[in-house]
C-alpha positions as CSV (number, residue, x, y, z in Angstrom):
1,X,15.4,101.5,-37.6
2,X,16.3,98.1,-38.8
3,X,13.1,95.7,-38.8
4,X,13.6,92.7,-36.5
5,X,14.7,89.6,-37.9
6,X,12.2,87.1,-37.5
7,X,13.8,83.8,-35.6
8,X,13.7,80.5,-37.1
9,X,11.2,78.4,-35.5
10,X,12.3,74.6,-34.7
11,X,10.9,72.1,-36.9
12,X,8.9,69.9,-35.1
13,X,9.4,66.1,-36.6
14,X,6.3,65.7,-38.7
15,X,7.4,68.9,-40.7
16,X,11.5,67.0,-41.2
17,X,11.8,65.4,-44.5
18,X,11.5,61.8,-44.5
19,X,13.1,59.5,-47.0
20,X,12.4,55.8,-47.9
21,X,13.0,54.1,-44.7
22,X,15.7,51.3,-45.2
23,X,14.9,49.6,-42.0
24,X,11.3,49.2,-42.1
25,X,10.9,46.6,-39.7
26,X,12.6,49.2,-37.2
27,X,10.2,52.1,-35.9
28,X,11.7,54.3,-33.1
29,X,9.9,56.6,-30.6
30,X,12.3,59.1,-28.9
31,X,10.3,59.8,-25.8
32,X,10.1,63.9,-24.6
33,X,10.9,63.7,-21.5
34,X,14.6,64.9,-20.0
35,X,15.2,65.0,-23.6
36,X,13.9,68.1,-24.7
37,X,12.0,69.4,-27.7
38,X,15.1,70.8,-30.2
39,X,17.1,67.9,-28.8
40,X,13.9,65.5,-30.4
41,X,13.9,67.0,-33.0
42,X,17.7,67.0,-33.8
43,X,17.9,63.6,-33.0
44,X,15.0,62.8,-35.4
45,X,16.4,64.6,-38.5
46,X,19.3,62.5,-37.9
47,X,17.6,59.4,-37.8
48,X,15.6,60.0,-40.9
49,X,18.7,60.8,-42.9
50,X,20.6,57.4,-42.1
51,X,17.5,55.5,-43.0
52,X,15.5,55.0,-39.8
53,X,11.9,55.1,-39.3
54,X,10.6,57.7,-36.8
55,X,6.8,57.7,-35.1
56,X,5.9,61.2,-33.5
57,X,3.3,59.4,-31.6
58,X,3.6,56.1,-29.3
59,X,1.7,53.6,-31.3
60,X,1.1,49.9,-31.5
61,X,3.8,49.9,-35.0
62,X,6.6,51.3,-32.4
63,X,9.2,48.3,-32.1
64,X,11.8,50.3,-29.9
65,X,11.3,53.4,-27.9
66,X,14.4,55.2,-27.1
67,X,14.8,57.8,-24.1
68,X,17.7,59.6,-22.6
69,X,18.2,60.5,-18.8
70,X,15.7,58.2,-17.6
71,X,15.9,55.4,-15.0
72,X,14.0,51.8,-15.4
73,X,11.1,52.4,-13.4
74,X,10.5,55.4,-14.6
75,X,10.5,54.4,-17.9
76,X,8.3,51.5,-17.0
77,X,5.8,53.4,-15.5
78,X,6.1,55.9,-18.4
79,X,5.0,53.0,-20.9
80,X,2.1,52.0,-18.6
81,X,0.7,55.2,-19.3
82,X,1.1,55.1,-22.7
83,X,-0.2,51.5,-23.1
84,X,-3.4,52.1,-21.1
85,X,-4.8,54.5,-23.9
86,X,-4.3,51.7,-26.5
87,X,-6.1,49.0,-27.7
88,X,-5.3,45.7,-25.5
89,X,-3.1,42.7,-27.0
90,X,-0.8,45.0,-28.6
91,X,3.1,44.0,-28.4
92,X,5.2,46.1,-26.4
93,X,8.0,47.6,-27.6
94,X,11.9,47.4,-26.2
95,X,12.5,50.3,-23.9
96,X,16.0,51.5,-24.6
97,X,19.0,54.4,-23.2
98,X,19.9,56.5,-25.6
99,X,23.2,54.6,-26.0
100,X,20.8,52.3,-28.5
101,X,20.6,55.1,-30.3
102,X,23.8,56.1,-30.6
103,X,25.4,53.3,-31.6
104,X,23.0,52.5,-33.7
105,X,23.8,56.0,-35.7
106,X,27.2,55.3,-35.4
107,X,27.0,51.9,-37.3
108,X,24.5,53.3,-40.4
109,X,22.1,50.5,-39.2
110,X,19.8,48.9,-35.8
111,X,22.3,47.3,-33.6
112,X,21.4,44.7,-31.9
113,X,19.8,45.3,-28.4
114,X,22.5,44.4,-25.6
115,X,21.4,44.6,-22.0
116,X,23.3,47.8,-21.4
117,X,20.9,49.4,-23.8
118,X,17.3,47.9,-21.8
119,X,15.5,49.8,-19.4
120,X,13.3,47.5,-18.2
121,X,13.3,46.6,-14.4
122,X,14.9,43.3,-13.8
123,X,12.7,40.5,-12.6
124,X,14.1,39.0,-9.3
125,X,15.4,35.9,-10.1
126,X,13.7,33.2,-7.7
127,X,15.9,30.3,-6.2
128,X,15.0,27.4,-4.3
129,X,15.4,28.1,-0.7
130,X,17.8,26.4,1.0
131,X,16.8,23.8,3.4
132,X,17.1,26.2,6.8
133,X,18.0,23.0,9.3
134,X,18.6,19.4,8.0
135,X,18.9,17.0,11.5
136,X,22.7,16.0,11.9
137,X,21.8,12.5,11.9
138,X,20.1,10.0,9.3
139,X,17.6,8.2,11.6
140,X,16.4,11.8,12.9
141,X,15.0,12.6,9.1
142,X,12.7,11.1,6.7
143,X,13.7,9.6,3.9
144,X,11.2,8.8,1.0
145,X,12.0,5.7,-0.6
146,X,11.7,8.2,-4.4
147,X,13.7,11.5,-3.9
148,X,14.5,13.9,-6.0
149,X,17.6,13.9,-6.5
150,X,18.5,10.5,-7.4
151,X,21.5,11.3,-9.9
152,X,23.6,12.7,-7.4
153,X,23.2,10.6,-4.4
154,X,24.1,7.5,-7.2
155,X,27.2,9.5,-8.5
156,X,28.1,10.3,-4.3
157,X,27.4,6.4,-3.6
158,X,29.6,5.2,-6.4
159,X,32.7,7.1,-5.1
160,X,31.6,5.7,-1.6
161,X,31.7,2.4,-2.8
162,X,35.2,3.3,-4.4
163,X,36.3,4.4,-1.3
164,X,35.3,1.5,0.2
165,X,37.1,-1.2,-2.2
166,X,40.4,1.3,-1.1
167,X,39.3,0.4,2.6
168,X,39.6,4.1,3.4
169,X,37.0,4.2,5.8
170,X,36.8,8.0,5.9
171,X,36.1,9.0,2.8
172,X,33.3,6.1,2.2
173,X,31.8,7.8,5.2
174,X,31.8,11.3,4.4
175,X,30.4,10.3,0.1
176,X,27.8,8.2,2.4
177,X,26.7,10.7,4.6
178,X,26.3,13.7,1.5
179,X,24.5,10.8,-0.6
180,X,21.8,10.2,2.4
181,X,21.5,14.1,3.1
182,X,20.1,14.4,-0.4
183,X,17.8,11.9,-0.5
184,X,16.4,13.7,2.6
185,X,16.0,16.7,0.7
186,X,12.1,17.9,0.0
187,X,12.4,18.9,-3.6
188,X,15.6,19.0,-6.5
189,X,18.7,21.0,-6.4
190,X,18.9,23.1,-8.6
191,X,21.8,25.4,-7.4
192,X,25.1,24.6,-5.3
193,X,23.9,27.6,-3.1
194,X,21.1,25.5,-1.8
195,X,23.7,22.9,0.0
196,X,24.5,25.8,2.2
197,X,24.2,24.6,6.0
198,X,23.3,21.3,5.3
199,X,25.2,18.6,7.3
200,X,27.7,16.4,5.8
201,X,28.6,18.6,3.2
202,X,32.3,18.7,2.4
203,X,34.1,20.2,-0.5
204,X,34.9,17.1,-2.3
205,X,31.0,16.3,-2.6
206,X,30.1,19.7,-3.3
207,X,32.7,19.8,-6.1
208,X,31.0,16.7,-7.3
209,X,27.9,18.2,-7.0
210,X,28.2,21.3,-8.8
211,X,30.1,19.3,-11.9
212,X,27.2,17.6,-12.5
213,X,25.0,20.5,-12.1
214,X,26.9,22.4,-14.8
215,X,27.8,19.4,-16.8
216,X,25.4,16.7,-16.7
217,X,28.1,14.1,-15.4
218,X,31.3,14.2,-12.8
219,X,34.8,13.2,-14.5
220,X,35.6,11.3,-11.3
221,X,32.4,9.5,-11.1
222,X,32.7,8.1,-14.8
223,X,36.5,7.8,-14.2
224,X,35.8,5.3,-11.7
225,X,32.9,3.5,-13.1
226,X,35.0,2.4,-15.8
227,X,38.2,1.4,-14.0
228,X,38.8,-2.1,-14.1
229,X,39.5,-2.6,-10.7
230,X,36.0,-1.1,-9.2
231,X,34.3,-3.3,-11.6
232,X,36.3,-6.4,-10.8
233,X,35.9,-5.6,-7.1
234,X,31.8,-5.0,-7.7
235,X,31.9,-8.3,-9.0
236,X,34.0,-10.4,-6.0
237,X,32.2,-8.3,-3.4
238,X,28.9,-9.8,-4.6
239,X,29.8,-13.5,-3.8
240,X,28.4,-14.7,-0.9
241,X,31.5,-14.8,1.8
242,X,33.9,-12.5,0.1
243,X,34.8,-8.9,1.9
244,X,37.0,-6.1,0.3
245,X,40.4,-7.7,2.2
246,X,39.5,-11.3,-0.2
247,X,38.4,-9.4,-3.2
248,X,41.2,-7.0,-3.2
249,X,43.5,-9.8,-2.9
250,X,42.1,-12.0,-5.6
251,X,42.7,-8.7,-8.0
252,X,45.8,-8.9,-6.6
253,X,46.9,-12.2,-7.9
254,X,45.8,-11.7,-11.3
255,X,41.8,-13.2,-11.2
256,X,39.5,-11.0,-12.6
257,X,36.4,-13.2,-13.7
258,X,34.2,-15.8,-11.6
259,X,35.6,-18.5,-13.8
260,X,38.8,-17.9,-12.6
261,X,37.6,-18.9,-9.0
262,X,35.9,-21.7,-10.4
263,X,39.5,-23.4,-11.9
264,X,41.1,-22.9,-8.7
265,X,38.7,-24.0,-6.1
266,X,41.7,-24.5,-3.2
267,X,41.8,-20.7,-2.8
268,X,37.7,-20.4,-2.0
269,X,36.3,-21.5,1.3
270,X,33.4,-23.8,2.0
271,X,30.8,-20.8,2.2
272,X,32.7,-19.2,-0.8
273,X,32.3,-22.4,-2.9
274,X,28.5,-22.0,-2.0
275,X,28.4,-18.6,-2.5
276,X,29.8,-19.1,-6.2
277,X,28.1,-21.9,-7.1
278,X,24.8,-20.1,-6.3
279,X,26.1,-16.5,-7.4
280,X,23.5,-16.0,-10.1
281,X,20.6,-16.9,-7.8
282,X,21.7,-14.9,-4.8
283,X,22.4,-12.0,-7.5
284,X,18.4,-12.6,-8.9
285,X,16.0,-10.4,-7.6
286,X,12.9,-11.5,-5.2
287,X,9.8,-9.7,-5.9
288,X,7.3,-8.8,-4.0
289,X,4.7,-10.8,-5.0
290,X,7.0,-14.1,-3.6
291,X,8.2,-13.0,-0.1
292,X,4.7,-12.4,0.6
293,X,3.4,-16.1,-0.7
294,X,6.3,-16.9,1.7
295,X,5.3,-15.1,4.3
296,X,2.0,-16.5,4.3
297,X,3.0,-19.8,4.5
298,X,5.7,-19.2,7.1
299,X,3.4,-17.4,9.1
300,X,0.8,-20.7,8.7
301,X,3.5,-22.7,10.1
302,X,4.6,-20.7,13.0
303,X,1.1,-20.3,14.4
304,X,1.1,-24.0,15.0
305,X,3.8,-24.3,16.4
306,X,3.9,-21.1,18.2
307,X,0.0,-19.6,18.8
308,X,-0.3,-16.1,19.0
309,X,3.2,-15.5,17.5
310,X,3.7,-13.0,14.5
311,X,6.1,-13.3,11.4
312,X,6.2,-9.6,9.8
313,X,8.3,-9.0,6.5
314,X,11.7,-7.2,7.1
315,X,14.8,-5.7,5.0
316,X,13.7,-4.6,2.1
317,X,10.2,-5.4,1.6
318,X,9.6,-3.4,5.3
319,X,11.4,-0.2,3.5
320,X,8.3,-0.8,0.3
321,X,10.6,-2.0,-1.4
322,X,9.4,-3.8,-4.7
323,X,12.4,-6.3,-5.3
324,X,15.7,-6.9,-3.1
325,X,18.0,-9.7,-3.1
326,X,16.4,-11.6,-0.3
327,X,13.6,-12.1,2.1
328,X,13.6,-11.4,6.0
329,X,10.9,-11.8,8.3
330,X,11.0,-11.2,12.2
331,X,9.2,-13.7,14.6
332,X,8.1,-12.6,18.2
333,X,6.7,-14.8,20.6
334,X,5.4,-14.6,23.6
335,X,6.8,-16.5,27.0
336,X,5.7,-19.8,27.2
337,X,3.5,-20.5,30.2
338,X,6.1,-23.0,31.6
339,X,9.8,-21.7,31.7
340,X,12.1,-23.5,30.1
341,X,9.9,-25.0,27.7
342,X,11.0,-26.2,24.8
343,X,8.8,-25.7,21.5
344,X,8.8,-28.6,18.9
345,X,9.7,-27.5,15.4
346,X,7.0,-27.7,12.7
347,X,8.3,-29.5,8.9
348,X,6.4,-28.0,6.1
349,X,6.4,-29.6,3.2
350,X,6.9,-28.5,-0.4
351,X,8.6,-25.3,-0.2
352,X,11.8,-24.2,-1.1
353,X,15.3,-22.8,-0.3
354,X,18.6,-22.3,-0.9
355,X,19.9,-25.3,-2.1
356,X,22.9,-25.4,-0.3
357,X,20.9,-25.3,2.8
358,X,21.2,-29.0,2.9
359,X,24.3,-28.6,4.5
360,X,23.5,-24.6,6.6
361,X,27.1,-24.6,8.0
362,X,28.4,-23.0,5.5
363,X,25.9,-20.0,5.4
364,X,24.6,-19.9,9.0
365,X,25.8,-17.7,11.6
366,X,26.8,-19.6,15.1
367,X,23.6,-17.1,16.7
368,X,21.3,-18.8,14.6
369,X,21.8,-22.4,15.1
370,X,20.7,-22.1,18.7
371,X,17.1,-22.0,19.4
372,X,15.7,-18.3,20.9
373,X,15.5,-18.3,24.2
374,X,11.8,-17.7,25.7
375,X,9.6,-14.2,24.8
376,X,12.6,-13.4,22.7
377,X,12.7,-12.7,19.1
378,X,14.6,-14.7,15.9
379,X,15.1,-12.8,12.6
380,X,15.5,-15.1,9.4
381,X,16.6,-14.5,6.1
382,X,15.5,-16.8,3.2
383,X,18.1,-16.4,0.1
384,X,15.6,-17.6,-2.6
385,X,12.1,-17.2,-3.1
386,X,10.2,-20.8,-3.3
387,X,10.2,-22.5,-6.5
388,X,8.3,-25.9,-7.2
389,X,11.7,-27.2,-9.0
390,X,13.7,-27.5,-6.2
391,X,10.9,-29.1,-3.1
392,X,12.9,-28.8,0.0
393,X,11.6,-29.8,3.6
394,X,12.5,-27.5,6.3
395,X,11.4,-26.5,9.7
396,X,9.6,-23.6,11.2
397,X,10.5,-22.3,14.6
398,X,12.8,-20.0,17.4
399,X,15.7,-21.0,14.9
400,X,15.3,-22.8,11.7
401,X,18.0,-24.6,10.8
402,X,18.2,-23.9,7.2
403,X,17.9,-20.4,7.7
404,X,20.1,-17.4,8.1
405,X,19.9,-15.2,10.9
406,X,20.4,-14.2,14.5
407,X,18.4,-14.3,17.7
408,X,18.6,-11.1,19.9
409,X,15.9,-9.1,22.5
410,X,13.2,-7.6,21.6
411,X,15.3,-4.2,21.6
412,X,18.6,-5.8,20.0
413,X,20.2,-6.2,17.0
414,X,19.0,-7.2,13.5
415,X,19.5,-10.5,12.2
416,X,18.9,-10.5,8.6
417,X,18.8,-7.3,6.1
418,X,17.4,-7.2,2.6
């Protein structure tokens, strides 16, 4: 009887030869499990004779361990195990498919990890939520006066503007309406998904939206803010008594600075000629510090002549703002105690306005030149802060002359805006 041949045991890895390592900043771990012993083993003679570094055990020098048949969270939880029984602030290594490994025997050398080859559970990304209910209309939200995303309401106000100098009213209002729901917003978009459901929205703005988003700035936008006709239009919109139908008219005929208006002076209007002479003041900015020395002193004046009425700061300065173009206040009084009473006007002396206010016809609406009837409300509108060079007397009252503005009820409309 033949003896029995004895079987050839399985190397186990330790016992495989194992060459210089021409990678040594590459140490794999094939992990046991679905893999098998003799397919470990296989795969680790194979390593070892292209060159690769190969750890039996799971150790802190292990930069990527490979496995094969195993899903993410298994694997994860596999190298929680492993990492508990080690010593803490250790690195942990990439956890990889098999088709790592493959490829990487394929090329003669590591190839670069691609996420095909990662194992690791992906992290939910997390998104802003979008706003789930925005009110339809502006009054019905607040609005801080510093939002977040003042980028994009500037690049959405510009093309309203635009829109505007074209005199197509539609557009203007949709870029208006997007541009205010964004400064309503309570933090920074982020994401074009996170306009989803808000009012106002069309595609036009959202295409705006997203290009900047992606891009950092909106073709459009730019396009227009350097066309010579929005900046020319800017510029005649600004002077006191011009609208879009005069401005768009004057870029019609040619004119395109402010001293073209001023050689032909037959084409401008009396308020116009004020409004251009005085341009750069108007254009000046009024801070906040002198509306409210203005205030006080209009406020002085108006208790004498009208005790127990109140002057409050409006336009601009009531929104916080810290500089605006010009200064309005609101004066209420109550009814006299006779009706029909006429209350005497009050000079003060050494404060200033608009010059041009020595002749108000030219800048006063027809409202305002009539004094308020009794427990009504005026609204004024100074143009210029006071300045010691240019000591005008005026008069304090329902309806100063040398001021602009209209009377209305207590519940009507607005006189002045800054």
């Amino acid at each position: 009887m033949l003896p029995k041949r004895r079987r050839a045991r399985v190397g186990s890895p330790d016992a495989a030869p194992c060459p210089a390592a021409r990678f040594p900043g590459v140490a794999i771990h094939l992990a046991e499990p679905h893999m098998g012993r003799s397919r470990r083993a296989f795969l680790t003679r194979l390593a070892l004779s292209k060159g690769f570094r190969v750890l039996d055990a799971y150790s802190p020098e292990v930069t990527h361990v490979v496995m094969e048949g195993t899903s993410a969270e298994e694997a994860t939880c596999w190298q929680e195990r492993k990492t508990a029984s080690l010593p803490p602030g250790g690195s942990h290594p990439a956890l990889l498919d098999i088709s790592w490994f493959t490829d990487s025997m394929e090329a003669g050398h590591p190839v670069p990890v691609e996420g095909r080859h990662r194992l690791e559970v992906a992290v939910p990304r997390k998104e802003l939520p979008s706003p789930a209910w925005m009110p339809p209309y502006a009054c019905q939200r607040p609005t801080p006066l510093t939002h977040h995303n003042t980028s994009l309401s500037d690049a959405l106000e510009t093309l309203a503007e635009a829109a505007g100098f074209d005199r197509s009213e539609g557009r203007q209002l949709s870029f208006c309406r997007a541009a205010s729901v964004l400064k309503a917003l309570p933090g920074p978009v982020t994401a074009l998904s996170q306009l989803q459901g808000l009012p106002h929205f069309g595609e036009h703005s959202r295409r705006v939206v997203q290009e900047l988003l992606e891009h950092g700035v909106c073709e459009e936008v730019e396009r227009v803010r350097l066309s010579e006709r929005y900046q020319i239009m800017k510029l005649f919109t600004q002077i006191f008594g011009v609208g879009v139908k005069t401005a768009d008219r004057w870029y019609r005929e040619g004119l395109r600075t402010l001293d073209d208006l001023r050689e032909q002076p037959q084409r401008l209007t009396q308020q116009q000629k004020a409004g251009l002479r005085h341009h750069q003041d108007l254009s000046a900015l009024i801070q906040r510090s002198d509306a409210e020395a203005l205030h006080q002193v209009v406020e002085a004046a108006v208790g004498q002549a009208l005790p127990g009425a109140t002057v409050t700061l409006a336009g601009g300065f009531r929104r916080a703002l810290s500089s605006t173009t010009s200064i309005s206040a609101a004066n209420s009084e109550t009814p006299p105690t006779r009706p029909g009473r006429t209350t005497s006007w009050t000079p003060l002396r050494g404060v200033s306005a608009f010059s041009a206010c020595r002749n108000p016809r030219g800048l006063m609406s027809r409202d305002a030149r009539s004094p308020a009837p009794p427990g009504r409300r005026c609204a004024w509108t100074w143009w210029s802060p006071p300045a010691a060079s240019s000591p005008l007397p005026y008069s304090a009252g329902p309806a100063p002359s040398i001021l602009s503005g209209s009377c209305a009820a207590s519940a009507g409309r607005r006189g002045g805006s800054g």
